[in-house]
N, C-alpha and C positions, 0 to 999 in steps of 0.2 A: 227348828220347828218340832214338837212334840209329835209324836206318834202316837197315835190307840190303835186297841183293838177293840171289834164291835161282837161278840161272840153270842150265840142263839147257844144253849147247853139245854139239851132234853134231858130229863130224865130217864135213865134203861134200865133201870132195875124188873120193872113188871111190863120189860117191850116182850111182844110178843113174835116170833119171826110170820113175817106176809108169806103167804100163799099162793101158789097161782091164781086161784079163787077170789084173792083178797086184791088182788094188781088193778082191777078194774076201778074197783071201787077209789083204793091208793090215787092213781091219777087221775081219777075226775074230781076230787076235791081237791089235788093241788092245782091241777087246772083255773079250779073256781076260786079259789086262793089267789092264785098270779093273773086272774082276769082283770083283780084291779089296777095291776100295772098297766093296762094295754091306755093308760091316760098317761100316763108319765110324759113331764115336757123334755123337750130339749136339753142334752145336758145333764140327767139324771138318770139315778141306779135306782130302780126299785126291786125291794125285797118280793121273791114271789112265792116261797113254802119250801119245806124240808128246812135243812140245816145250812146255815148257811155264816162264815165268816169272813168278816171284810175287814179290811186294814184302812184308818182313813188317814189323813197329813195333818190334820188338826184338831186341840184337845176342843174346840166347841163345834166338832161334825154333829148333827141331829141323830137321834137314837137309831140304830138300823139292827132290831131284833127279833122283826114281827112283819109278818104278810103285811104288804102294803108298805111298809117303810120307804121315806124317800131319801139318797145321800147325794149332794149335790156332782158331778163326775169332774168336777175342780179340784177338791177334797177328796176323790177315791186313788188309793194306790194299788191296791190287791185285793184279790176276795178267795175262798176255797169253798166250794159248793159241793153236798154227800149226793151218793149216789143212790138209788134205792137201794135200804138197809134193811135189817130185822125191827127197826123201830115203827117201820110203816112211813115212813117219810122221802120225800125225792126232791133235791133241789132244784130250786126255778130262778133267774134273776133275770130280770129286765132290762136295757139301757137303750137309750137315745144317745148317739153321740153323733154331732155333728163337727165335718173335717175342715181342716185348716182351708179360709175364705171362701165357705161353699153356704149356699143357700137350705142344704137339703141336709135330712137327719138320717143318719145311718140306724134301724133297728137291730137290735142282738140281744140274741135270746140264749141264756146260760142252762144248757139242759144235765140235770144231772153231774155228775163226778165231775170237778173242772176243778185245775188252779190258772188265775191269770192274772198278772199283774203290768199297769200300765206302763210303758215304752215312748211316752209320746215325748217330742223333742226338746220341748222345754226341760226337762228331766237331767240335759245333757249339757245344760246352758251354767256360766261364772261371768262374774261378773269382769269388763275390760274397764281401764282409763283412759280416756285419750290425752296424749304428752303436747299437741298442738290443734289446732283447727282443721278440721277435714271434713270431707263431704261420705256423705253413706250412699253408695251407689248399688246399680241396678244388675250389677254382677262384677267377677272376680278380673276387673279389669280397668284402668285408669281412662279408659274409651267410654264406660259404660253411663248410663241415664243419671244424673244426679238426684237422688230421691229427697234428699234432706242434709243437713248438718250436724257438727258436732260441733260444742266448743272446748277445747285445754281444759281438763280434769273436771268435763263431764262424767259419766257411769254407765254404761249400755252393758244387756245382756248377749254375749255369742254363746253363741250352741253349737258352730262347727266351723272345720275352716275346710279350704280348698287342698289339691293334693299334694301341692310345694308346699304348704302353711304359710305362704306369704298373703293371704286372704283369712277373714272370719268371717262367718255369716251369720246376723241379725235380724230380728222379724222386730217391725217397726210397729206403734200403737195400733197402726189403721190393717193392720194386718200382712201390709205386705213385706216381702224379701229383700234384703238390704246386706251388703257388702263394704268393708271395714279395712285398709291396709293393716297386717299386722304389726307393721315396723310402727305403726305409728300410734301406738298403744300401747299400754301396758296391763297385760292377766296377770287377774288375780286368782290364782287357781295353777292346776299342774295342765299347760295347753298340748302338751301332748295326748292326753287323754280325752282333747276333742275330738271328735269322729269327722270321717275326711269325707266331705261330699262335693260335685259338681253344680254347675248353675240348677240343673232341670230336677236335682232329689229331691221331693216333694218335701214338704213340713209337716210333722204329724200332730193334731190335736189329740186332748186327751182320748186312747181308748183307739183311736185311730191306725195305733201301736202296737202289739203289746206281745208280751212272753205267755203261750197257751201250753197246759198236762192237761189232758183230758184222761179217763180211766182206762181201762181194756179187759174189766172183767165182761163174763157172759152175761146176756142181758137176762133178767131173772123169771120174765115173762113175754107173752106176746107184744101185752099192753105199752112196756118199758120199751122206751128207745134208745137207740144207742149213745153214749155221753160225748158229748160234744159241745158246737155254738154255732147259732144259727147267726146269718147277718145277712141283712136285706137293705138293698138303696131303692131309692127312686126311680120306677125304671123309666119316668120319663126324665130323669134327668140324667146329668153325663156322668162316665165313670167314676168310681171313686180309687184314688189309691189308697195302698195297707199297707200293713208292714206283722207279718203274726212271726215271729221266731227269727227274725229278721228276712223272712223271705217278704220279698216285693211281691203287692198284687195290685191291679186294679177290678173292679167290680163294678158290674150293671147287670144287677139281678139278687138271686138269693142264691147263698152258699151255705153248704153245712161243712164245719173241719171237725177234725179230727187230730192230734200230734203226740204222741209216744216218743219221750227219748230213747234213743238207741231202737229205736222201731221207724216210725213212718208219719209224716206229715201230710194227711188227704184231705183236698179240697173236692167236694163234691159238690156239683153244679146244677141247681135244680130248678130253674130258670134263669133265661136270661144269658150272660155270658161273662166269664171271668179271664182274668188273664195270670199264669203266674212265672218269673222271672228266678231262676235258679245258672247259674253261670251264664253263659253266653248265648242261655236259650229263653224268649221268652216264649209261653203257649198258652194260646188261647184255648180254654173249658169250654165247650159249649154245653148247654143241659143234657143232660142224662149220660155226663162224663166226668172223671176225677182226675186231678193231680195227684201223683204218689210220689212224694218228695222225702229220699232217706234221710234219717235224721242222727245225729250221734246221740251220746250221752248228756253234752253238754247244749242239747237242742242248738244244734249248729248244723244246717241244709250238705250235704255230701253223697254223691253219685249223682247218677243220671237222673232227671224228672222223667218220670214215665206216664203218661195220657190214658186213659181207657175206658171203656163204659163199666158201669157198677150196675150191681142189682138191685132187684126194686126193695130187697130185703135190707138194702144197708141203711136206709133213708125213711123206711117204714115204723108210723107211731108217734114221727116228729112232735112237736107240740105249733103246729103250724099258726092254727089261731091267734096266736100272739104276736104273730107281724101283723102289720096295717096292711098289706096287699096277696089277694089270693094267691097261692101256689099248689098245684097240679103235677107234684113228681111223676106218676106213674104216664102222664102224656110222652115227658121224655124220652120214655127207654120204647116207643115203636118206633123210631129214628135211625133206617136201613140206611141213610144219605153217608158217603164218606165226608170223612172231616179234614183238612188240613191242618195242623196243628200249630206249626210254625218251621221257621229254620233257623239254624248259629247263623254269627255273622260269616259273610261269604269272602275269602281273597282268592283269586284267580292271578295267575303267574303268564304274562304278556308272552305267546308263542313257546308255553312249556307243556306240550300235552294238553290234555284231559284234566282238570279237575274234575273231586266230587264232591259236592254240594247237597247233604242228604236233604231230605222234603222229609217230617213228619208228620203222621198221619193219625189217625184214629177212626174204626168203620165197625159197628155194634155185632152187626149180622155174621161180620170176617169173609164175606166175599172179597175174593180174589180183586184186586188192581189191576186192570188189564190196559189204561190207558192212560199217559201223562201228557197234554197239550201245553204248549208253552209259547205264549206270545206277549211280543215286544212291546213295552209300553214308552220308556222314555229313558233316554240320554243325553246328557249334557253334550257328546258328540261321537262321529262312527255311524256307521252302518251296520246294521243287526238283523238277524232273521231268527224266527221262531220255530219252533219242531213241534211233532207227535211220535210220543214214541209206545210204540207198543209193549203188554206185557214190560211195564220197567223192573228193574232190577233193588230185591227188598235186599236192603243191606242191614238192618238191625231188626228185630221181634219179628214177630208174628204179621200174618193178616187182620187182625181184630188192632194191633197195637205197633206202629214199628215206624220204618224211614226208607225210602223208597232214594235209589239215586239218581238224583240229577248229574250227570257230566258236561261239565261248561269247558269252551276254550275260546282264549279272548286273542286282540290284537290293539296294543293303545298307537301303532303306525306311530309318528314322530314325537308322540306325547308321552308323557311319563307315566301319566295317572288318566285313568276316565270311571267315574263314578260319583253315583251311585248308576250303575245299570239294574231300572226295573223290567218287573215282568208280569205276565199275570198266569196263574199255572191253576190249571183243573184237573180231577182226578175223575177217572171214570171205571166204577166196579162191573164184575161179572153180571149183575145184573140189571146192567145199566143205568143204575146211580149216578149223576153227577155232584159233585163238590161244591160250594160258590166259590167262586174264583177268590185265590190267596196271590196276594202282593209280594213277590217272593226281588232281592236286589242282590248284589256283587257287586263288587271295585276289580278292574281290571289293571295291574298293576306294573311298573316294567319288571323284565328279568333281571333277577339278582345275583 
């Protein structure tokens, strides 16, 4: 498949450097410029002002070098968007992408400085043979649903296998998920090089995926916002999962990120609620909160995810107008309520002590945690009671940001195992705040 490039080249010979005076002006005619995108269907990149380069997969993509240009996002592989420069211009791109068998369009909005280039799973996909007759099933297991067939040196595409590689996984015409013995095939390609997933890893369509650099210079005026991508789902509809740098999220609402190699990955939550999943912790964003996910050089997720509330200054100027559904950042941030954040998974050691079990948190105002309630909700067996513990004990950051500890001690009595034990745990501040109750679980496991 032939590659182009779609390249917009200005002229800078007699650019003039902008102004603070001149910023207003600058973004209300790219604004009016990328208004025409707010039509863009499903499945399409539209061009919205500044400078803007895109990479397509096809030498017959449609021209993309002019406000309003449409590239279909079957065809898009990359784009590189300028940030306000001395030439007066500031990039804007538009897309609709809707995610692997979902009814609803994700919008996303390219503000400014960005490179991003698509991730999405097919990307990842060679071609197999099958050596015999076999069936495509409904997961990596000879128990599993029989979804269809295969006949003796058919052709099917995998894009990934399961953790032993004795599974590949195939997405079938109708859209759904489908599972392949590998023994009983032959790749054609290098299969090591397929990515190892489980039954539940989502599938990502195009754009659903992708690798995000966003800029980090100073913003050069009031008017200019910070460079980033906005992305908005349906908030009446169900979450969506992502995948940006390889970090997993799900989303129901609007987000703005942000990612810097060798710097930081922020996801800021400006309604609605996100979720993002960094080692063994996932947590939930709620609005007027951000994930601070460190990043290396090779945009690869490393240390701790850190939760916290941001300023109304980080998110001020967006180019909001361009999603289809209102958003109201600054409501956000009067939200004194503490937050639960999530917890790692929990193992508790059957009659060995105390474990601890941190709870993290997030609370805007930083009033003090004076109270953790903790009651019983369900076990598969055993007897359990719930506590209130005053004043708990902060074991990582601050009052505004940190983790609070829970100490659990179990007993599985003649059994080996009992779990999942849930729970449901509130948080109550110095000012009498409470929490919504978080679903917090442990396996109680025998001594080893």
């Amino acid at each position: 498949m032939k590659t182009i490039t779609l390249l917009l080249i200005t002229a800078l010979f007699f650019a003039v450097p902008v102004s603070a005076q001149d910023c207003p002006t600058v973004i209300t005619e790219a604004l009016a410029e990328a208004a025409d995108c707010t039509t863009a269907g499903a499945n399409e990149v539209c061009y919205g002002s500044g400078r803007i380069e895109a990479t397509a997969n096809c030498a017959d993509a449609p021209a993309f070098d002019a406000p309003g240009d449409i590239l279909p996002l079957d065809a898009f592989c990359s784009l590189h968007s300028q940030g306000m420069d001395s030439t007066g211009e500031w990039g804007l791109v538009v897309m609709r992408v809707t995610p692997h068998l979902s009814d609803q369009t994700l919008s996303v909005v390219v503000v400014g400085e960005v490179e991003m280039q698509n991730a999405a799973t097919s990307l990842n996909a060679m071609d197999v043979r099958a050596e015999r007759d076999l069936n495509i099933l409904s997961g990596p297991g000879s128990s599993s649903e029989v979804l269809a067939t295969l006949s003796s040196g058919e052709v099917l595409r995998a894009h990934a296998c399961n953790c032993t590689g004795n599974w590949l996984r195939t997405v079938l015409e109708d859209g759904r998920v489908g599972w392949i013995p590998s023994t009983s095939v032959t790749v054609m390609g290098d299969a090591s090089a397929l990515p190892v997933v489980d039954r539940d890893t989502p599938v990502y369509a195009a754009m659903q995926a992708f690798t995000l650099r966003s800029g980090d210079q100073p913003r050069t005026c009031a008017e200019v916002p910070a460079d980033g991508v906005l992305i908005q789902s349906d908030s009446a509809a169900d979450p969506v999962p992502m995948k940006i740098n390889g970090v997993a999220m799900t989303l129901a609402g609007t987000v703005f990120i942000q990612a810097q190699p060798g710097g930081a990955q922020i996801v800021h939550t400006l309604s609605g609620e996100a979720s993002v999943t960094v080692s063994d912790l996932t947590a939930g964003i709620p609005a007027g909160m951000r994930a601070v996910i460190p990043m290396t050089d090779q945009h690869i997720a490393a240390g701790t995810l850190r939760v916290e509330p941001y300023a109304a200054g980080d998110v001020e100027a967006l180019p909001l107008a361009l999603l289809p559904e209102t958003v109201d950042p600054p409501a956000a941030l009067v939200d004194d309520v503490p937050h639960i954040i999530g917890m790692e998974s929990c193992r508790v050691i059957s009659n060995a002590g105390e474990t601890i079990c941190p709870i993290y948190f997030a609370n805007r105002d930083g009033d003090a945690i004076t109270r953790m309630e903790v009651h019983f909700v369900s076990a598969p067996q055993g007897e359990w009671t719930g506590s209130i513990r005053e004043n708990p004990v902060l074991v990582e950051g601050n009052s505004v940001s940190g983790a609070l500890s829970w100490g659990i001690t179990c007993s599985t009595g003649k059994a080996c195992f009992i779990g999942p034990v849930v729970w449901s745990i509130t948080l109550t501040d110095a000012a009498g705040n409470v929490s919504e109750p978080f679903e917090a679980s442990f396996n109680c496991v025998g001594g080893e």
